[in-house]
ZAGU-240009 format. One record per residue (C-alpha): z, y, x; chain; residue number from 0. Coordinates in steps of 0.5 Angstrom, whole numbers. Each point is the difference from the previous one (the first is absolute). Layout:
<sites>
      Z      Y      X  cadena  num
      Z      Y      X       A  NUM
...
</sites>
This chain:
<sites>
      Z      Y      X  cadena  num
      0      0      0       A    0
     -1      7      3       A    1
      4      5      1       A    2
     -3      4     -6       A    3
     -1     -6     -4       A    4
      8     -1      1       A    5
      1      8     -1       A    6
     -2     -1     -7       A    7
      4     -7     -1       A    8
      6      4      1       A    9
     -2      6     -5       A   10
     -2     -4     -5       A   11
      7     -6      1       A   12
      6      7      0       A   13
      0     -3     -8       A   14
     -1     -6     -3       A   15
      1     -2     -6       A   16
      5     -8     -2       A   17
     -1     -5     -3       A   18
      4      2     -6       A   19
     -4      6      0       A   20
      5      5      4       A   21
     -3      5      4       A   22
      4      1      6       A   23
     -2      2      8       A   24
      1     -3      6       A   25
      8      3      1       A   26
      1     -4     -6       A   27
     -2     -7      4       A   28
      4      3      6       A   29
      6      0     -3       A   30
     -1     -7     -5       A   31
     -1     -3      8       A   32
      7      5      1       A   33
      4     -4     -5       A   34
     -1     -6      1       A   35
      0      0      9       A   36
      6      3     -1       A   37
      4     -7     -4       A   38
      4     -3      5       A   39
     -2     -7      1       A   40
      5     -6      3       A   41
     -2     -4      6       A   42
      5     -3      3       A   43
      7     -3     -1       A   44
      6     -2      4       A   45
      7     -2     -2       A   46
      5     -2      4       A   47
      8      0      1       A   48
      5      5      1       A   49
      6     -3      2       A   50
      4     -6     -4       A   51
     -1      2     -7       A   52
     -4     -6     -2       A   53
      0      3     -6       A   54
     -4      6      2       A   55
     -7      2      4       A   56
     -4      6      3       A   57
     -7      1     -2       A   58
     -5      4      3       A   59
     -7      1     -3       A   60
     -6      3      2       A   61
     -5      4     -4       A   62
     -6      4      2       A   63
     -3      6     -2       A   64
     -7      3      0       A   65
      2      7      3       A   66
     -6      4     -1       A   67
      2      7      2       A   68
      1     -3      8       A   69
     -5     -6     -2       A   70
      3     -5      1       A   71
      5     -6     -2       A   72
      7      1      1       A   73
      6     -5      0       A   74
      7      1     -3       A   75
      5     -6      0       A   76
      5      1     -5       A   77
      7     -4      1       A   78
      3     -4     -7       A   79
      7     -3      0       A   80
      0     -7     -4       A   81
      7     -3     -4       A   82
      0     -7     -3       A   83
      4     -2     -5       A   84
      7     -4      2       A   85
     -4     -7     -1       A   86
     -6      3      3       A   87
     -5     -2     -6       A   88
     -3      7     -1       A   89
      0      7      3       A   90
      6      5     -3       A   91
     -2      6      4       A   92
     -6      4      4       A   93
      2      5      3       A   94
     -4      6      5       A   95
      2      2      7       A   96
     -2      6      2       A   97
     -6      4     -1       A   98
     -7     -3      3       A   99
     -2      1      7       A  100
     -7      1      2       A  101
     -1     -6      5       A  102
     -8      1      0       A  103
      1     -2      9       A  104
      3     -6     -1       A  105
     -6     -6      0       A  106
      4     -5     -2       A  107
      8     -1     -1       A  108
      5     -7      0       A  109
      5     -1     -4       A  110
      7     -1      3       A  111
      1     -6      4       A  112
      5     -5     -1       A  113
      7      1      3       A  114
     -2      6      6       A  115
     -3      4     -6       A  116
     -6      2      5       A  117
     -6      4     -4       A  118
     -6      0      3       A  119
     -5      6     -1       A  120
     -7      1      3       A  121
     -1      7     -1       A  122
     -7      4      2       A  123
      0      6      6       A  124
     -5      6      2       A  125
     -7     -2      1       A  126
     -2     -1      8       A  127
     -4      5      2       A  128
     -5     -6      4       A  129
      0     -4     -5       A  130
      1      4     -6       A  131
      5     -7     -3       A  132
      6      2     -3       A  133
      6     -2      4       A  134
      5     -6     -3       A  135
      7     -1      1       A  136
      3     -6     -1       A  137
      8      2     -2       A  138
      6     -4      0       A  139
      6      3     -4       A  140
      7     -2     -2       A  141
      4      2     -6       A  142
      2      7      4       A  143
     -6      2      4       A  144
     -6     -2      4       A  145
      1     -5      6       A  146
     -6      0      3       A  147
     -8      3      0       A  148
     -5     -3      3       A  149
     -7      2      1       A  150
     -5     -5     -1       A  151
     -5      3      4       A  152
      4      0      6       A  153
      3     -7      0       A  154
     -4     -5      5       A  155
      1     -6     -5       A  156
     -5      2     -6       A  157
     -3      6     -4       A  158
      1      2     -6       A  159
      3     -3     -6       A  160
     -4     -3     -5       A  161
      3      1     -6       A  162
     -6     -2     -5       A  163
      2     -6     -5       A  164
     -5     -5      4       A  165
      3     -1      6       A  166
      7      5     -1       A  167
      6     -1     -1       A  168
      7      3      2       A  169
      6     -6      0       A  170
      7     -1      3       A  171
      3     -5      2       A  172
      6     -3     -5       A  173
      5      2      7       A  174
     -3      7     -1       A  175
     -2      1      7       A  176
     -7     -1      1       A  177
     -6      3     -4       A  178
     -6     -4      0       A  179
     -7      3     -1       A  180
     -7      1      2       A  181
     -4      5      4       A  182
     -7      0      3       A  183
      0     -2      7       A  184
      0      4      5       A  185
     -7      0      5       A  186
      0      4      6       A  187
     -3      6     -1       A  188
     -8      1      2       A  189
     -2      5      5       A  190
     -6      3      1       A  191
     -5     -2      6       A  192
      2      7      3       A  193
      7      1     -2       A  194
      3      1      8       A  195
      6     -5      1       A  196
      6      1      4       A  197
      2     -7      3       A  198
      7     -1      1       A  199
      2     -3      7       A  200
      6     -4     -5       A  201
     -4     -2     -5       A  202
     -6     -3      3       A  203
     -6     -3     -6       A  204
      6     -1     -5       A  205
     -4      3     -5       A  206
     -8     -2     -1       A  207
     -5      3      1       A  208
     -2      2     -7       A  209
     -6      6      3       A  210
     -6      0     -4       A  211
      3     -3     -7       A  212
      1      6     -5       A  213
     -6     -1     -4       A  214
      1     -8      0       A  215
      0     -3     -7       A  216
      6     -3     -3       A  217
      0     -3     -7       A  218
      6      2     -4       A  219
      2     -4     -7       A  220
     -4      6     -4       A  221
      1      3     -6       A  222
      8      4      0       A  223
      1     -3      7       A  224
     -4      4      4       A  225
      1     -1      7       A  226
      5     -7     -1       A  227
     -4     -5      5       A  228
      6     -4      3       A  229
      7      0     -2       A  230
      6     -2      1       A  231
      7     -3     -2       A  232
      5      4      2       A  233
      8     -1      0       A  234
      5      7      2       A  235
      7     -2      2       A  236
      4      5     -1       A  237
      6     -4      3       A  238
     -3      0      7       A  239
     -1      7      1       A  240
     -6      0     -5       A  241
     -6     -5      4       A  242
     -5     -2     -2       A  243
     -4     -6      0       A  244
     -7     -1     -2       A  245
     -4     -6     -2       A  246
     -7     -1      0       A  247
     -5     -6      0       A  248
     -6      1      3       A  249
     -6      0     -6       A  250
      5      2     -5       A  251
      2      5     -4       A  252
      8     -1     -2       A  253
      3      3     -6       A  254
      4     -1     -6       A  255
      6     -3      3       A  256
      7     -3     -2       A  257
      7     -3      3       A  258
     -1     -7     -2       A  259
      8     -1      0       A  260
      6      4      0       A  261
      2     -1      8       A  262
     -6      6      2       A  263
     -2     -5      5       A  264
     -6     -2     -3       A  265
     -6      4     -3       A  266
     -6     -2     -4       A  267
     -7      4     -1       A  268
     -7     -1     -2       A  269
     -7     -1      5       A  270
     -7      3     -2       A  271
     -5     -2      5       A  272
     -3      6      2       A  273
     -8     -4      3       A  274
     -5     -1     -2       A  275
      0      8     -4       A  276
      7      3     -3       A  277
     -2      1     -7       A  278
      3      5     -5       A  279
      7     -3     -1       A  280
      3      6     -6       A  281
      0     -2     -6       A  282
     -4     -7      1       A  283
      6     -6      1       A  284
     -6     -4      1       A  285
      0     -1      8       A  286
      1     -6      5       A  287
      7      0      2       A  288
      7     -4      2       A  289
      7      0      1       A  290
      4      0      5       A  291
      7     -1      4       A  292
      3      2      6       A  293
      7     -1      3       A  294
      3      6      3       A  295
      5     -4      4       A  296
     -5      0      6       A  297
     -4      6      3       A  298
     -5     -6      1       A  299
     -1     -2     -7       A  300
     -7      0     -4       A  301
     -2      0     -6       A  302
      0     -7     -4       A  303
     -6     -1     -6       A  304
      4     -2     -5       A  305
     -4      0     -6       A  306
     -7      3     -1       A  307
     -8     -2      1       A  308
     -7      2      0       A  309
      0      0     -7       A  310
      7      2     -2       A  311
      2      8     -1       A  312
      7      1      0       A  313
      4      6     -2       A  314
      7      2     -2       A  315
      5     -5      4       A  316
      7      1     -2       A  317
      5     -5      2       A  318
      5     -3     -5       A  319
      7      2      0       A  320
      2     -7      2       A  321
     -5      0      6       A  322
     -3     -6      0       A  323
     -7      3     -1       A  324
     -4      6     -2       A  325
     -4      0     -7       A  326
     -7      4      1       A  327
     -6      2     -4       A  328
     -7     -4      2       A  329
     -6      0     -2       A  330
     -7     -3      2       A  331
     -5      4      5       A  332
     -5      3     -2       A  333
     -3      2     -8       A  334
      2      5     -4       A  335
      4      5      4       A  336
      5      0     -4       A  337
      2     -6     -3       A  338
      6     -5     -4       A  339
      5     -2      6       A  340
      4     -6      0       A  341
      9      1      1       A  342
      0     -5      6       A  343
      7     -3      4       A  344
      0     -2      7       A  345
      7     -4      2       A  346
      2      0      7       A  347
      2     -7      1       A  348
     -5     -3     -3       A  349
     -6      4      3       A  350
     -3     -1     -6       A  351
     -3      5     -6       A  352
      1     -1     -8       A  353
     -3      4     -5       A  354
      4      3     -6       A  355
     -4      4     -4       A  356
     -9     -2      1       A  357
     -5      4     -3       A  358
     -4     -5     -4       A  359
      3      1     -6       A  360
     -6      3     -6       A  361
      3      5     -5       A  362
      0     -2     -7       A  363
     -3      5     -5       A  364
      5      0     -6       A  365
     -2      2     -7       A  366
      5      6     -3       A  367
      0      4     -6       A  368
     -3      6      4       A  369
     -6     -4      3       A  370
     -1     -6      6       A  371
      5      2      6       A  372
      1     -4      6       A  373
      6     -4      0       A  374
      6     -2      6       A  375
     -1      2      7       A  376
     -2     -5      4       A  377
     -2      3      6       A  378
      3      4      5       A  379
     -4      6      1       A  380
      5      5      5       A  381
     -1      5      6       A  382
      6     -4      3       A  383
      7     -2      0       A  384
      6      6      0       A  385
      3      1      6       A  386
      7     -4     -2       A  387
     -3     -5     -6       A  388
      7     -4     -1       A  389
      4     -1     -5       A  390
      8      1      3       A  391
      0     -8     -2       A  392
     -6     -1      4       A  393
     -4     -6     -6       A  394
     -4      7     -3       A  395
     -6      5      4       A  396
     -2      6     -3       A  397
     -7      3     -1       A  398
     -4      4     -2       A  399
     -7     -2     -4       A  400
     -6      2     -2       A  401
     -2     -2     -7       A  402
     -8      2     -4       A  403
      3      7     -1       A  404
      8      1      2       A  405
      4     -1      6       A  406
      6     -4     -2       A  407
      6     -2      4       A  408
      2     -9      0       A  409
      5     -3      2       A  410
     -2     -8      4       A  411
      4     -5      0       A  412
      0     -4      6       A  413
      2     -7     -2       A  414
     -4      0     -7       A  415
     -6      5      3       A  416
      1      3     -8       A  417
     -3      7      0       A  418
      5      3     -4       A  419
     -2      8     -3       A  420
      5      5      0       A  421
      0      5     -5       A  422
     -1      7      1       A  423
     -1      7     -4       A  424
     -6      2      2       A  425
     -7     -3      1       A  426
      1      1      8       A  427
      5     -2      5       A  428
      0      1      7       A  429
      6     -3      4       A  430
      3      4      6       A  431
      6     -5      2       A  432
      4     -6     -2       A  433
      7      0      3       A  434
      6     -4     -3       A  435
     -4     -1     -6       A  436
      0      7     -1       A  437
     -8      3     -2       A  438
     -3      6      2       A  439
     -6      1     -3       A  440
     -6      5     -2       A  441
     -2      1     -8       A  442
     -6      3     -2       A  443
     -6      0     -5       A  444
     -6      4      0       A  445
      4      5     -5       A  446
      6     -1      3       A  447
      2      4      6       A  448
      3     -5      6       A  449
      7      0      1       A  450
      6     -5      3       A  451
      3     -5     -4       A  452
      6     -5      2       A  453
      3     -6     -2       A  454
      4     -6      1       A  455
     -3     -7      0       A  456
      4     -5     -4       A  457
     -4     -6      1       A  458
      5     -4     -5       A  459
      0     -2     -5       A  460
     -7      2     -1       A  461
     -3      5      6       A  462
      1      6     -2       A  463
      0      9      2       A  464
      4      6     -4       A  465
     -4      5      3       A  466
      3      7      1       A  467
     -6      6      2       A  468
      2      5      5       A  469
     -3      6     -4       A  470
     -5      4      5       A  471
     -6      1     -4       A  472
     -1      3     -7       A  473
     -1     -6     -4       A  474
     -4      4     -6       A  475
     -4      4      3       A  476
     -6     -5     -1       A  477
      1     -1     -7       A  478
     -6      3     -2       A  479
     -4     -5      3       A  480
     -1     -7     -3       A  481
     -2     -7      4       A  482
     -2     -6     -4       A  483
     -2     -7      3       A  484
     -5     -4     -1       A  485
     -3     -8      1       A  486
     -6      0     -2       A  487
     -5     -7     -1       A  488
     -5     -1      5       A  489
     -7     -1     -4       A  490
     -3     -5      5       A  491
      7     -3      4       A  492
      4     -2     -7       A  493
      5     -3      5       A  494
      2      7      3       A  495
      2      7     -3       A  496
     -1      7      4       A  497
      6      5     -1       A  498
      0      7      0       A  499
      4      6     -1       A  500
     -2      6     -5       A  501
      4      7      2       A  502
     -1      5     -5       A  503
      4      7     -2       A  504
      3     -2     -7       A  505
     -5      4     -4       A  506
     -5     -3      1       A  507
      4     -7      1       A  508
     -4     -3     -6       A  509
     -7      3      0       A  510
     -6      0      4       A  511
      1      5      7       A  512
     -4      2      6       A  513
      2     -6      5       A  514
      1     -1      7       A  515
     -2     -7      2       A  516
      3     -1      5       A  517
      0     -7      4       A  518
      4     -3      6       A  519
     -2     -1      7       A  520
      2     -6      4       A  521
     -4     -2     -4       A  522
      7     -6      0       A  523
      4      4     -2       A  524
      4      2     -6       A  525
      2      5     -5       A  526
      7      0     -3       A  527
      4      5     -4       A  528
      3      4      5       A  529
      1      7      1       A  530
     -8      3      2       A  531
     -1      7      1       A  532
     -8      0     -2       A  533
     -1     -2     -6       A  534
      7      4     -2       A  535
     -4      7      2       A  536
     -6     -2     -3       A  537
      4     -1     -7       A  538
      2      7      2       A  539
     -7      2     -1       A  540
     -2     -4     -7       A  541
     -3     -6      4       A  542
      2     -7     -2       A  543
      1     -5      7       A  544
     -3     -6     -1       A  545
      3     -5      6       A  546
     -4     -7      1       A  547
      2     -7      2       A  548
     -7     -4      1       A  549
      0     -7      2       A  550
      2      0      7       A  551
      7      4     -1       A  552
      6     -2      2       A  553
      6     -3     -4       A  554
     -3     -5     -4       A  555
     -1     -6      4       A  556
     -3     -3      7       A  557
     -7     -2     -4       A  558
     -1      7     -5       A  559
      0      3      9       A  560
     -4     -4      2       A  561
     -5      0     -6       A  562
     -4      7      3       A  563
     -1     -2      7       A  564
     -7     -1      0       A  565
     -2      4     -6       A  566
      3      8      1       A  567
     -5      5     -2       A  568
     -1     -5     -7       A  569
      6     -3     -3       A  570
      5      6      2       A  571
     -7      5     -3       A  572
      0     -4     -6       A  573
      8      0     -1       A  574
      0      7      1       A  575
     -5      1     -5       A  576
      3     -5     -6       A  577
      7      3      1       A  578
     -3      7     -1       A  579
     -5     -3     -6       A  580
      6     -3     -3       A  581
      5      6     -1       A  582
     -7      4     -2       A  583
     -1     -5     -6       A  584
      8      1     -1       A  585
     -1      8      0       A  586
      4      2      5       A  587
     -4      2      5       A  588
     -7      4     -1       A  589
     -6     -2      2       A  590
     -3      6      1       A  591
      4      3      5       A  592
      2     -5      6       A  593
      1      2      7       A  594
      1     -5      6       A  595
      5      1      5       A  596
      2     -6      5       A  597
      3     -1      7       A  598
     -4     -5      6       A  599
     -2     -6     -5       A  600
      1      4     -6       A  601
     -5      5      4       A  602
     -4     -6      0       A  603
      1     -1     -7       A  604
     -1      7     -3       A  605
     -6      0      4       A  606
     -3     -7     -2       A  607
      1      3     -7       A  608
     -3      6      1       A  609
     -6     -3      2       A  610
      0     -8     -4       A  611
      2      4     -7       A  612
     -4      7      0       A  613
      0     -1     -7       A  614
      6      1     -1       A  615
      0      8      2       A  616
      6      1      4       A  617
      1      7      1       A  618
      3      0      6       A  619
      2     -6      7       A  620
      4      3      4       A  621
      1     -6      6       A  622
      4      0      5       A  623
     -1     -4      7       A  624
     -4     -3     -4       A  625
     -3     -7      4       A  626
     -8      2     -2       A  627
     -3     -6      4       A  628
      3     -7      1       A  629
     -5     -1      6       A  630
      0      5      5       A  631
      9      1     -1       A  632
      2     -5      4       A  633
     -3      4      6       A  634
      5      5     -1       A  635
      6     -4     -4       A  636
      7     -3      4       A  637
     -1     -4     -7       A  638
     -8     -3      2       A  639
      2     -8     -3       A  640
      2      4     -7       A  641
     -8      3     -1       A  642
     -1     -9      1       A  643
      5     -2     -4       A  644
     -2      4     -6       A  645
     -7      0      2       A  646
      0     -8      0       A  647
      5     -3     -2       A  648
      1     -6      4       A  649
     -7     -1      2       A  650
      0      4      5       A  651
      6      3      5       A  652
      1      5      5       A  653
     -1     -2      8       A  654
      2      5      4       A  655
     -7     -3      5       A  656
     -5     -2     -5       A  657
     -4      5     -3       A  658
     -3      2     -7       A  659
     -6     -2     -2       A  660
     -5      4     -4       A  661
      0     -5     -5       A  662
      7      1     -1       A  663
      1      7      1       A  664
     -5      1     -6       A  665
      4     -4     -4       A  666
      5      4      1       A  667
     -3      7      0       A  668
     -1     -3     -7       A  669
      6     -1     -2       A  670
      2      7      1       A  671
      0      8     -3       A  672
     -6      1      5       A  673
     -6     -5     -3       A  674
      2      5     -7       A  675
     -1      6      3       A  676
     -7      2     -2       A  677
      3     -2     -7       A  678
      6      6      0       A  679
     -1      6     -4       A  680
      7      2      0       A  681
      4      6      3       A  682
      3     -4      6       A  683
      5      3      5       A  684
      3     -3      5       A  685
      6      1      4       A  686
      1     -3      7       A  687
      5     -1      6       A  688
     -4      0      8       A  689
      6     -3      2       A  690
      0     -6     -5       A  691
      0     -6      4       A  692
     -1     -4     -8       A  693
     -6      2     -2       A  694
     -5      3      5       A  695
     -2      9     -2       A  696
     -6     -3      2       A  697
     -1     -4     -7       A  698
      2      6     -4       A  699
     -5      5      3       A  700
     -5     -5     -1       A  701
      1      0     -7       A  702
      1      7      1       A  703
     -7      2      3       A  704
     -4     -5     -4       A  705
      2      3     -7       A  706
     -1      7      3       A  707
     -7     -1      2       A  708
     -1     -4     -7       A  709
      1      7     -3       A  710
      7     -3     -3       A  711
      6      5      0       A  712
      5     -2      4       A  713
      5      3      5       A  714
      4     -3      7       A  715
      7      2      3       A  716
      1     -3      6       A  717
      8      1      1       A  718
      4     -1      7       A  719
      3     -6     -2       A  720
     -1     -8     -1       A  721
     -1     -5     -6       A  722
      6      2     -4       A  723
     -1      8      0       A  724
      7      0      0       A  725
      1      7      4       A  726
      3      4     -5       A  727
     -5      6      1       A  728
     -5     -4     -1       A  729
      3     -4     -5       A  730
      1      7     -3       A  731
     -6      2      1       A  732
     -5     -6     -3       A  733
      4      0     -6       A  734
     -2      7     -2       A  735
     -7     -2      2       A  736
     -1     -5     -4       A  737
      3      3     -6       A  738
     -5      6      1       A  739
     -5     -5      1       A  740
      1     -4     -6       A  741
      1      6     -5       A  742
     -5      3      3       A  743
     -6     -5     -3       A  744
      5     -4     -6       A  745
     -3      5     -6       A  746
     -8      0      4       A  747
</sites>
């Protein structure tokens, strides 16, 4: 677009007219995206024991706000004291400590250790000026004060702590004296050719000759770990004058570790090989690993494999209380990406795996007043397992599980292996910690704002929670938005339902409206009625949100997974368009007025749409980090097997040293939005990250100049950030964007 071109956009968008025929200005949009980036959002949660009281526990929470005056996300912890009843059966009181304190530096942060009452903290520094990184702490406080600061960047025995939920963790040992966690290895640092070294007389070829390796390629494990290569398993002893001692194994990278016992002397941690390529481990559990042992007794000890092989993706090890063994999630190598994982127990003196909960149980469809709906899970469909999982009797595990259109809390019983639901009040529940039997969670909806519950767990004679809610949120600033579920039939797989979600103002809940369809990326991911900020701003706008589940979604079962693989940019298209269809012939929805929005593989889809159904006279496509060409994505990718996966199916994987023949890189142009294109008639603006390391800005660019030499409206940003457009100036920015854009052409 030219600058002139662009001039005139911009004086024509200074007002806009809604969905509900409002007319508003662009100040109008900034303070709509001001309202909701200021609700504070729990993240995490601590509970721990101050003193002898049994009866009595602290509890710290977490929440972020969108701060859009600096921009930036800002934390604040908030500090709760907890009261059970003389029987211990129930919360009697919650009681705030104090005000919130700003904790935007700390990186990560531990719950007090057991006896020494030691709390870690990493905490982010000023930026180094040669390398533009920030710096990073690593605290250790008592109950009075802080004891030591340790600069990461100035230790010899490892780099900067990783601190994502991949290979992350911060652990202290039941003594409270060592904190076991993980950091990038440290690799001496590379010279230029012509950088002039001092050779000390003392210290004579100690280090390597690193000249010349500034610019070599070191692959890291992409998208959300920028620049993690190798790590390490780390263990800080406090009691010996705070040494640190490393642990690495040579083509491995090491995370997720765990104690195996109470004596400290032993550890445990999950391997990832790193040969033939590192490929993209956020978000994808599906890659090749083991789990390992280690004895501390001795400076000479190595890492023992314990469990594990080339087709096994373990994650989640967490001991048992009785420290016999550890129990972890697993699933198989490769496939969807994302996936139902199996509950697995490894026992130490047996040497020996057993699963507890498998993942070949089919959802049964059961017939009810209000139509066909799935029945009991039977399936665990979940990110991991909490940090402390046990019941205090040691015979339950907590988790927390996805289902088609909620994520529920489930207490598994370890000797019958039952699933047992746990009721909750709102449709979403997201576990933050379990200590004692006492829960802390985060409840929310997509017209609820979230906020903090507590419970005691009793788990006789039917388990069960009394929830307390730790009111921070205003629970009826939404109350003009309505939310309805829906299962719907699929016309050619009657053995399966697709699900969907219909976010709608209240005044127009029963009636045809202007409508956002608005599919989920992955594409094996899932909707779940938990608080979204999209759908809710849009209601604000008068649009309807409709939320789809296509076939390959998550929370039904394995099967209902694995049906897509093999046949995106069909079924997935043609499950949109049912859903869309089904609630148009219920007149809820307007068909003459719909608008596509839709992030990675619901760019995908939107973009399908678009050019599959243009019939259909979409107003507006809006596609964010869109994949646009399934055949030229694996080359800019940290996912290049997904492109196959979903491409293919089985028929045909990913090898890192084979390459794609022209046969199969039509068929999987084909498959995707790209071989539509000259069908495209729809206003389309595409929104991109240069730094994504998902989806290549390449693949929307493609799409971009393609509809613009075709005469289509259409329109690029391209933001300084990755996949998820996260940042928030640019998440401020894209939302308003966006809503100019979809208003702009609903009434042409």
């Amino acid at each position: 677009m030219s600058s002139a071109t662009l001039n005139e956009y911009i004086n024509n968008t200074q007002s806009v007219v809604t969905a509900d025929g409002r007319q508003i200005v662009i100040d109008d949009l900034v303070n709509l995206y001001r309202e909701f980036a200021k609700t504070p959002v729990p993240i995490a949660g601590h509970l721990y024991r101050c003193g002898d009281n049994k009866r009595q526990m602290s509890l710290r929470t977490d929440w972020r706000v969108r701060d859009m005056d600096r921009p930036e996300a800002t934390k604040h912890a908030v500090h709760h004291t907890i009261k059970l009843s003389k029987d211990f059966t129930r919360v009697k009181h919650i009681q705030p400590v104090g005000q919130p304190v700003d904790v935007t530096n700390e990186l990560a942060t531990t719950a007090r250790a057991p006896v020494s009452q030691y709390m870690a903290v990493v905490r982010k520094g000023s930026k180094d000026p040669e390398s533009g990184k920030s710096k990073q702490w690593l605290e250790v406080w008592d109950q009075t004060s802080k004891v030591r600061s340790i600069d990461t960047d100035s230790v010899d025995e490892h780099s900067a702590l990783v601190l994502d939920d991949t290979f992350g963790r911060l652990l202290w040992s039941s003594n409270g004296k060592q904190l076991l966690y993980v950091s990038e290895y440290k690799a001496p640092k590379a010279q230029s050719y012509y950088k002039r070294v001092n050779k000390k007389a003392d210290k004579p070829d100690k280090e390597p000759d690193t000249r010349g390796q500034e610019f070599v390629h070191r692959e890291d494990w992409g998208h959300g770990l920028d620049g993690i290569s190798h790590t390490v398993i780390c263990i800080l002893d406090v009691s010996k004058d705070f040494k640190i001692r490393t642990i690495e194994k040579t083509g491995y990278s090491l995370g997720q570790p765990f104690w195996t016992d109470s004596t400290g002397d032993s550890i445990g941690f999950i391997g990832w090989p790193e040969e033939p390529r590192r490929l993209g481990l956020a978000i994808c559990p599906i890659r090749e690993n083991s789990v390992f042992t280690m004895d501390l007794r001795s400076e000479d000890s190595v890492p023992q494999l314990v469990c594990g092989s080339e087709r096994t993706a373990i994650r989640s090890p967490r001991p048992l209380p009785d420290g016999t063994g550890f129990v972890y999630l697993e699933c198989e190598v490769g496939g969807p990406h994302d996936k139902a994982s199996r509950l697995m127990r490894y026992t130490f003196e047996s040497k020996s795996c057993e699963t507890l909960v498998d993942t070949d149980g089919r959802r049964e469809i059961i017939n009810t007043e209000s139509g066909p709906k799935y029945g009991k899970v039977c399936a665990l469909f979940a990110d991991d397992l909490p940090d402390n999982c046990f019941t205090s009797s040691g015979n339950h595990l907590l988790i927390n599980c996805f289902t088609e259109l909620q994520l529920r809390l489930y207490l598994i019983d370890l000797k019958t292996r039952h699933l047992i639901p746990i009721d909750f009040p709102l449709p979403s529940v997201q576990l933050l910690d379990f200590r004692d039997n006492l829960v802390i969670a985060i409840g929310s909806a997509i017209n609820v704002k979230p906020n903090v519950f507590v419970g005691r767990l009793n788990d006789k004679p039917e388990p069960s929670i009394e929830w307390s809610q730790i009111g921070t949120n205003s629970s009826d600033s939404l109350k003009d938005i309505s939310v309805e579920n829906y299962w719907i039939p699929i016309t050619e797989d009657p053995n399966k339902l697709l699900t969907a979600i219909l976010v709608s103002p209240q005044t127009v809940k029963s009636e045809a409206a202007p409508t956002v369809v608005l599919p989920h990326g992955g594409p094996h991911c899932v909707y779940y009625n938990t608080y979204l900020t999209t759908p809710v701003m849009l209601a604000r706008l008068g649009f309807k949100t409709l939320l789809v589940n296509y076939r390959g979604s998550l929370g039904v079962d394995e099967e209902y997974v694995s049906s897509l693989i093999g046949h995106v940019g069909d079924l997935d298209v043609k499950d949109v368009i049912q859903c869309v269809q089904y609630l148009c012939d219920k007149n809820l929805v307007d068909r003459q007025r719909l608008v596509l929005l839709g992030g990675s593989h619901g760019g995908f889809l939107v973009t399908h749409l678009s050019g599959q159904y243009p019939h259909w006279d979409f107003k507006a496509c809006v596609a964010l980090n869109p994949v646009i060409d399934l055949s030229t994505n694996p080359d800019g990718t940290d996912i290049p097997d997904w492109c196959y996966v979903e491409a293919f199916g089985t028929s045909l994987s990913y090898k890192s040293d084979a390459v794609l023949e022209p046969m199969s890189a039509k068929v999987m142009s084909e498959r995707s939005p790209i071989h539509w294109a000259p069908n495209v008639k729809v206003p389309t603006l595409m929104m991109l990250g240069k730094r994504d390391r998902r989806v290549p800005s390449t693949q929307g660019l493609k799409y971009y100049r393609l509809l613009k030499a075709r005469g289509v409206k259409t329109r690029c940003y391209v933001y300084d950030d990755g996949h998820s457009l996260a940042d928030v100036s640019v998440s401020g920015d894209y939302f308003i964007n966006l809503c100019l854009w979809i208003l702009q052409h609903l009434n042409e």
